[in-house]
C-alpha positions in Angstrom: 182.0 123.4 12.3 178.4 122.3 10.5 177.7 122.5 7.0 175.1 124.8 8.3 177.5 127.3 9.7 179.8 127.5 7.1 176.9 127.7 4.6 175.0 130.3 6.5 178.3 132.3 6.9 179.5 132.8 3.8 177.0 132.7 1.5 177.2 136.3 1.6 180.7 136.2 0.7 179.6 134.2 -2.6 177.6 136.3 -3.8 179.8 139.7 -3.0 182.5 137.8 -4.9 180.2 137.0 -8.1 178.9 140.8 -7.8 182.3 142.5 -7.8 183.9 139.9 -10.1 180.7 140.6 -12.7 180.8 144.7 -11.7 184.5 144.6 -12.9 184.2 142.5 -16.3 181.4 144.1 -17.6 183.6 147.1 -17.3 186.1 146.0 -19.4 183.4 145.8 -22.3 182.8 149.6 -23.3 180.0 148.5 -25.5 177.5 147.1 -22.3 179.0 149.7 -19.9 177.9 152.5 -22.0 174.7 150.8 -23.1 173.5 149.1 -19.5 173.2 149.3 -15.5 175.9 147.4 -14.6 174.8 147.1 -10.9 171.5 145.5 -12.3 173.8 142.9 -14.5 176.1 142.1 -11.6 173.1 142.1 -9.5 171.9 139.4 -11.4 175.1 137.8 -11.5 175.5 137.8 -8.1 171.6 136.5 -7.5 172.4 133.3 -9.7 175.5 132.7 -7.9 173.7 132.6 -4.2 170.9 130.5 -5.4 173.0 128.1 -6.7 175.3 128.1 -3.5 172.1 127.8 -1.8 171.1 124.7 -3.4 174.7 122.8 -3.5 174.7 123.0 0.3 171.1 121.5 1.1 169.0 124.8 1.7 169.0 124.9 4.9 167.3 127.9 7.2 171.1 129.8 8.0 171.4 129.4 4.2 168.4 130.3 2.7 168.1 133.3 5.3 171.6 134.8 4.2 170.8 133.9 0.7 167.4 136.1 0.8 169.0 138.8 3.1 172.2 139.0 0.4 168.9 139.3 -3.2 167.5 142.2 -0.8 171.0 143.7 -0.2 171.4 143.4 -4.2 167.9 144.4 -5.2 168.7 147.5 -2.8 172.0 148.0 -4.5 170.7 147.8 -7.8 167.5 150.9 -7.2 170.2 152.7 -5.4 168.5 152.2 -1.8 170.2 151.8 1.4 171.2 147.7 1.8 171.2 147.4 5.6 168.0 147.2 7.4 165.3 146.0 9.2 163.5 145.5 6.3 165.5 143.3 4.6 165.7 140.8 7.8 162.0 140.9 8.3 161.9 140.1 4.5 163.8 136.9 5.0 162.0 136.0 8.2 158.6 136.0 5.8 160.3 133.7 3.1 161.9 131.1 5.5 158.4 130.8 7.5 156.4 130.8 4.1 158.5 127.8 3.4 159.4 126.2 6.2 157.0 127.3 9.7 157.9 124.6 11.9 161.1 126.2 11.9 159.9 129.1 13.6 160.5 127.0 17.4 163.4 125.6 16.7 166.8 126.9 17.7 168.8 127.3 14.1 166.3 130.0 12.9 165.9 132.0 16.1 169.8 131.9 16.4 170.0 133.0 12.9 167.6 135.5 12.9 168.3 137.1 16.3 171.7 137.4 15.1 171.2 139.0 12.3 168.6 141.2 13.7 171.1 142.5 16.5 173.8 143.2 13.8 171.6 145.4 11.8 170.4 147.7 14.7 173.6 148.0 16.1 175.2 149.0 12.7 172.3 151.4 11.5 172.2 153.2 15.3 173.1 156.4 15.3 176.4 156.3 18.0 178.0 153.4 15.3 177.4 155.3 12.2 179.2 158.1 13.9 181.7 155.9 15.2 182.3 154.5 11.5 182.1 157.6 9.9 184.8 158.2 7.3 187.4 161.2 8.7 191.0 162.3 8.0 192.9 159.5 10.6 196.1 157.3 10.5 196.1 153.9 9.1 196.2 152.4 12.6 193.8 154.5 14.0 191.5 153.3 11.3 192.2 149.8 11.8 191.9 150.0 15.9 188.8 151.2 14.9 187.9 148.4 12.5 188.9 145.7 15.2 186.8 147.4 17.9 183.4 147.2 15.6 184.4 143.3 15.7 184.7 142.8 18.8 181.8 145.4 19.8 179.8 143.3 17.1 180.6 139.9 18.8 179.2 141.0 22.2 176.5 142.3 20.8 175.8 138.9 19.4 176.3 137.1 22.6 174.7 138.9 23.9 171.8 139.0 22.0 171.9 134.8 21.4 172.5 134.1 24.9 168.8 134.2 26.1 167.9 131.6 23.4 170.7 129.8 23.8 169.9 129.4 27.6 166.5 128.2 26.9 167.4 125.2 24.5 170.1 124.3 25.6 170.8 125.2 29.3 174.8 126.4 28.9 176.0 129.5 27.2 179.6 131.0 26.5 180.8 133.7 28.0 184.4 134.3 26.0 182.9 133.9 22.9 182.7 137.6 21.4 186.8 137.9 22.6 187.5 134.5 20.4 185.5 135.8 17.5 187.7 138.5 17.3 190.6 136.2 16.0 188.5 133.2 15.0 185.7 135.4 12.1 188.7 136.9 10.4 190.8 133.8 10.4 187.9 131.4 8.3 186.3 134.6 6.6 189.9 135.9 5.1 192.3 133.2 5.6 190.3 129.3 5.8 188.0 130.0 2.9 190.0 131.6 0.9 192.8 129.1 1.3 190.0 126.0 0.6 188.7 128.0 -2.7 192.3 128.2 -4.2 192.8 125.0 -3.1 189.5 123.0 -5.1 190.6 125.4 -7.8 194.3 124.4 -7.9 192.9 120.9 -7.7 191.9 121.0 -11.5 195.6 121.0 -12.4 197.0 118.5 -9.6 198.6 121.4 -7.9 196.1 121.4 -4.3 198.1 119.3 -1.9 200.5 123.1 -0.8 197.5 124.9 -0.3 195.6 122.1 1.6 198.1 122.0 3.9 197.5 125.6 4.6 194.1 124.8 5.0 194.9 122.5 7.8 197.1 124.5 9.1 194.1 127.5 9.6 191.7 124.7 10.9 194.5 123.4 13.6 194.5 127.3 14.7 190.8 127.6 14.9 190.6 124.5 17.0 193.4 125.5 19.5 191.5 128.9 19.8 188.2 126.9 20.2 189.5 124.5 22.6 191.8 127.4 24.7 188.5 129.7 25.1 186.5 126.5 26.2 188.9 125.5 28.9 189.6 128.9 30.5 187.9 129.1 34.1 184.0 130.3 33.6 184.1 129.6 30.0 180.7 128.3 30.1 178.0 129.0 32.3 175.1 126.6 32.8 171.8 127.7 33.7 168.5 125.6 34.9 165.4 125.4 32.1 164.0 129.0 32.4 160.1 129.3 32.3 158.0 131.0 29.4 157.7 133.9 31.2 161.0 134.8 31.6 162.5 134.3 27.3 159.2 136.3 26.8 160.2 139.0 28.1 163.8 138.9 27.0 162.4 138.4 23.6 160.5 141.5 24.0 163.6 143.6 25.8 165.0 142.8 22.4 162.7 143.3 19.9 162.1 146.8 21.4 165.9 147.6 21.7 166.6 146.4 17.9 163.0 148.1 16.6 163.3 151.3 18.2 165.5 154.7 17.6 166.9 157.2 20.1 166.7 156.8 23.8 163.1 155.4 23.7 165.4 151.8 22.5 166.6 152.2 25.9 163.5 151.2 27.9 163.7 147.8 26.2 166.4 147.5 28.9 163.5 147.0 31.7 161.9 143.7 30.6 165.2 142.6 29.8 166.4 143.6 33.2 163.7 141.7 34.8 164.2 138.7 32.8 167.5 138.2 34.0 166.4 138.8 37.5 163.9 135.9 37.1 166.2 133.6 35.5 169.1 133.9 38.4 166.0 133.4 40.6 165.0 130.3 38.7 165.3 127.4 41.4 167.4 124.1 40.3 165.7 120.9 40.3 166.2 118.7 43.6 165.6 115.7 41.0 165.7 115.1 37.9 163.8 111.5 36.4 164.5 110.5 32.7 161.1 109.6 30.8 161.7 105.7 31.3 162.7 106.0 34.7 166.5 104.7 34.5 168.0 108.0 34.5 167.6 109.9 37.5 169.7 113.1 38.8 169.7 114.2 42.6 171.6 118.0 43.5 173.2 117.7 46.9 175.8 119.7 48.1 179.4 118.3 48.8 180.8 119.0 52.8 183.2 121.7 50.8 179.9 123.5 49.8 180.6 122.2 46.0 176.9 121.4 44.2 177.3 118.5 42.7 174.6 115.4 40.7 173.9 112.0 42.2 173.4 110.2 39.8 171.7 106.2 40.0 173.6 104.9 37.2 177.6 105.1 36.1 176.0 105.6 32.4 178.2 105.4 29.7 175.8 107.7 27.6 177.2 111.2 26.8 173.7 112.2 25.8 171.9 111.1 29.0 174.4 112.2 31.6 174.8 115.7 29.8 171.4 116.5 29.7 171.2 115.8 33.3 174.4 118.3 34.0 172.9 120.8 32.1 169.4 120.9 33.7 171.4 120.8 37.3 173.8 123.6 36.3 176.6 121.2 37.2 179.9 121.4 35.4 181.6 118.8 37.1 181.3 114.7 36.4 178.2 112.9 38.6 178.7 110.9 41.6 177.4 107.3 41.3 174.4 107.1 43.9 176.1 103.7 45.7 179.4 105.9 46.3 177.4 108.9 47.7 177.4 108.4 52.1 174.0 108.1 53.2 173.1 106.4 50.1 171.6 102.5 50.9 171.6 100.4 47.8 170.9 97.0 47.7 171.1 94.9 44.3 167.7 96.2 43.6 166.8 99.3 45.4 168.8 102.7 46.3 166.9 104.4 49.3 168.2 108.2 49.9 167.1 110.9 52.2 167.3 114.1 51.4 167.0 117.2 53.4 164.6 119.8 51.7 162.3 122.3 52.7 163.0 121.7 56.6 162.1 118.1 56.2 164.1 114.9 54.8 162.5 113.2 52.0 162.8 109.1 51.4 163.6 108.5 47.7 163.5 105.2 46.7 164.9 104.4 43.0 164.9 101.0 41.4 168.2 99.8 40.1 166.9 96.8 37.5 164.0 95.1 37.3 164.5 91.9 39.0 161.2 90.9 40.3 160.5 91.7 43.9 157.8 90.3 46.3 154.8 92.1 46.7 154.5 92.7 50.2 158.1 93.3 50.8 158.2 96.5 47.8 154.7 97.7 49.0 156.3 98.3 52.8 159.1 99.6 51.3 157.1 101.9 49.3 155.2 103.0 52.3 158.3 104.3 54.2 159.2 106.3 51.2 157.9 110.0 49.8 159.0 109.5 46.3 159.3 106.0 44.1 161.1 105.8 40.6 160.8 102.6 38.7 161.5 102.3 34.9 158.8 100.0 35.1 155.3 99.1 36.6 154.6 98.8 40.1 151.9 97.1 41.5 149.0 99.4 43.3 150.0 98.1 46.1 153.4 100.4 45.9 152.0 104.0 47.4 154.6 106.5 48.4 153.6 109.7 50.7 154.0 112.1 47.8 155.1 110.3 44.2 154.8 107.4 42.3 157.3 107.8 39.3 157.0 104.1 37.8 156.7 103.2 34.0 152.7 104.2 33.8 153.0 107.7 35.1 156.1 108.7 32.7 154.6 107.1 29.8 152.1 109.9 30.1 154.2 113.1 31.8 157.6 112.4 30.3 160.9 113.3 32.1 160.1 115.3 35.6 161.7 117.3 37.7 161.0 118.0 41.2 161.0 121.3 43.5 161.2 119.7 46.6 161.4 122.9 48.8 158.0 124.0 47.2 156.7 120.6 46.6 156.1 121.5 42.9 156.8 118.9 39.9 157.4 120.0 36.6 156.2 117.4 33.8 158.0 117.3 30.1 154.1 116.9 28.2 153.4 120.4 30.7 155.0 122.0 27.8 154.0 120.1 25.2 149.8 120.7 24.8 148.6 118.6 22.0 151.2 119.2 19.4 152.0 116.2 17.0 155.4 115.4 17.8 154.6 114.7 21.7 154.0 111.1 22.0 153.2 110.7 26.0 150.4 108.4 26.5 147.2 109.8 27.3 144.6 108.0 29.6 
């Protein structure tokens, strides 16, 4: 778990601690309970406390936004105003992107935010305030219906993230809201408060019991972690959707959380059609790294299995994961050599591939071991698509594509549609921001 998760979670819990703790002390004192607000002191107390938390753990966005969400939640506490609303979330929204706007396109505050933003609209809607509503019950009735707002909660949320989480980072988990029912109350009521008696009984010597507790929690939450992850479907990868399709999920959901009454409901309809479009998105045919070495082919195995080609056994996590992801493929890549069909020579592997009611010729090189001229330039003549990670001589023209060092300098990683002939370039969806560094003619 990141130091931003934990930080983000439980800041909160911080600064409810400091406000109850300060609430209760300042009552034992008659002469500032009769004399002051003491919601306004522990208010205060319980301000200082999350700014300070804040700061010890790097003030990063899930930390600052809880830490500005849980001042609002105080400041409506102390002027007797309702705490929970949309209000307070678009308040922190403004802070973080007053002090931080390049944060806006990255994952961590739209996570964060969404989040949020989908636990506050389901809580302040009318059918869960009824639900929650106090009434004469049993103790297990009342706690059955205190585990069902969890686990309501959690799909909520994953509901709610997955869109974004499809967009940056093709996978998404499906058992997650089931796990959180076990794995929240576990850190929020047993982990942290284990860890804090722990550094406290530290002081004295006296930690090493409680620690072992704490390890004990953590060994849980990792066998819950790894038990969810390995179930069958557990996580379901999806190709790179298009900006079309997480706008209007993002506006299915700003309409559902922003709306009351049944109007919410027709948020559903951009939402709906999103999710059309992104099972409709096609997978890449291939996929080429931005210098060339890496590149990814989806065939289909005799059993009907879909399953990557890929030109190098890579020992890089990084490189062969992002390949799975952006192929939807869950199961380990097939060197290109082993593939049947598949020619490779020391320098060259030379694939067709049936697409679009036609076979393509790829041609990838495998090193850069220097070639006669008029030997690669024939070769490149009976093939539709070249990849190089390196330069190739004019004299190399393919029927379709040229993929050599000079083109991906300047487009970055592609990935071709080979059924519609379409290529989709990396600096496509870049324009002339400042971090893009593709060469430019």
């Amino acid at each position: 778990m990141s130091r931003d998760t934990i930080s983000g979670l439980h800041v909160s819990a911080v600064i409810a601690a400091a406000y109850l703790a300060a609430l209760k002390l300042l009552a034992l004192f008659p002469a500032i309970a009769l004399r002051a607000r003491l919601p306004v002191l522990a208010a205060g107390a319980g301000a200082l406390a999350g700014v300070a938390y804040t700061l010890l753990t790097g003030a990063q966005v899930p930390t600052v936004r809880s830490c500005v969400a849980a001042l609002l939640v105080l400041i409506a506490l102390a002027m007797g105003r309702d705490a929970l609303s949309l209000r307070m979330v678009a308040a922190a929204a403004l802070v973080v992107m007053l002090l931080w706007p390049e944060s806006v396109i990255g994952p961590s505050f739209q996570m964060s935010f969404c989040a949020v933003l989908a636990i506050v609209a389901l809580h302040t809607s009318q059918p869960i305030r009824a639900f929650l509503a106090p009434r004469e019950e049993p103790w297990w009735q009342h706690t059955g219906r205190r585990v069902a707002m969890l686990f309501i909660t959690g799909l909520v949320i994953e509901i709610a993230l997955m869109p974004i989480v499809l967009y940056h980072f093709h996978r998404a988990g499906l058992y997650g809201a089931i796990a959180n029912v076990i794995a929240i109350p576990l850190v929020t009521f047993v982990s942290m408060p284990l860890i804090a008696l722990a550094l406290l009984l530290d002081l004295a010597g006296l930690g090493a019991p409680v620690w072992y507790l704490v390890e004990a929690s953590l060994d849980l939450l990792l066998a819950i972690a790894h038990f969810t992850a390995s179930q069958p479907g557990a996580v379901k990868l999806m190709p790179q959707m298009d900006g079309l399709t997480i706008a209007l999920f993002t506006a299915g959901g700003l309409w559902l959380a922003l709306w009351t009454g049944r109007a919410r409901l027709l948020g559903l309809a951009p939402a709906a059609l999103a999710t059309v479009m992104l099972i409709a998105t096609p997978i890449p045919d291939i996929l080429i790294g931005r210098e060339g070495r890496h590149v990814g082919i989806t065939m289909v195995t005799p059993e009907g299995e879909r399953r990557l080609l890929s030109l190098r056994d890579t020992r890089s996590s990084y490189s062969r994961d992002n390949l799975l992801e952006l192929a939807s493929v869950t199961a380990e890549p097939i060197p290109l050599a082993e593939w049947p069909g598949a020619r490779c020579s020391r320098s060259f592997c030379v694939i067709g591939i049936e697409r679009g009611g036609r076979t393509w010729t790829l041609m990838m090189a495998r090193n850069r071991d220097r070639i006669e001229e008029r030997r690669l330039a024939a070769a490149c003549a009976q093939a539709d698509i070249v990849v190089a990670d390196r330069f190739l001589p004019r004299s190399c023209r393919p029927a379709w594509l040229k993929a050599d060092r000079k083109l991906l300098l300047r487009s970055g990683g592609l990935a071709l549609d080979l059924d519609e002939g379409r290529m989709t370039s990396v600096a496509e969806g870049q324009g002339q921001h400042g971090w893009w560094r593709g060469e430019r003619d």
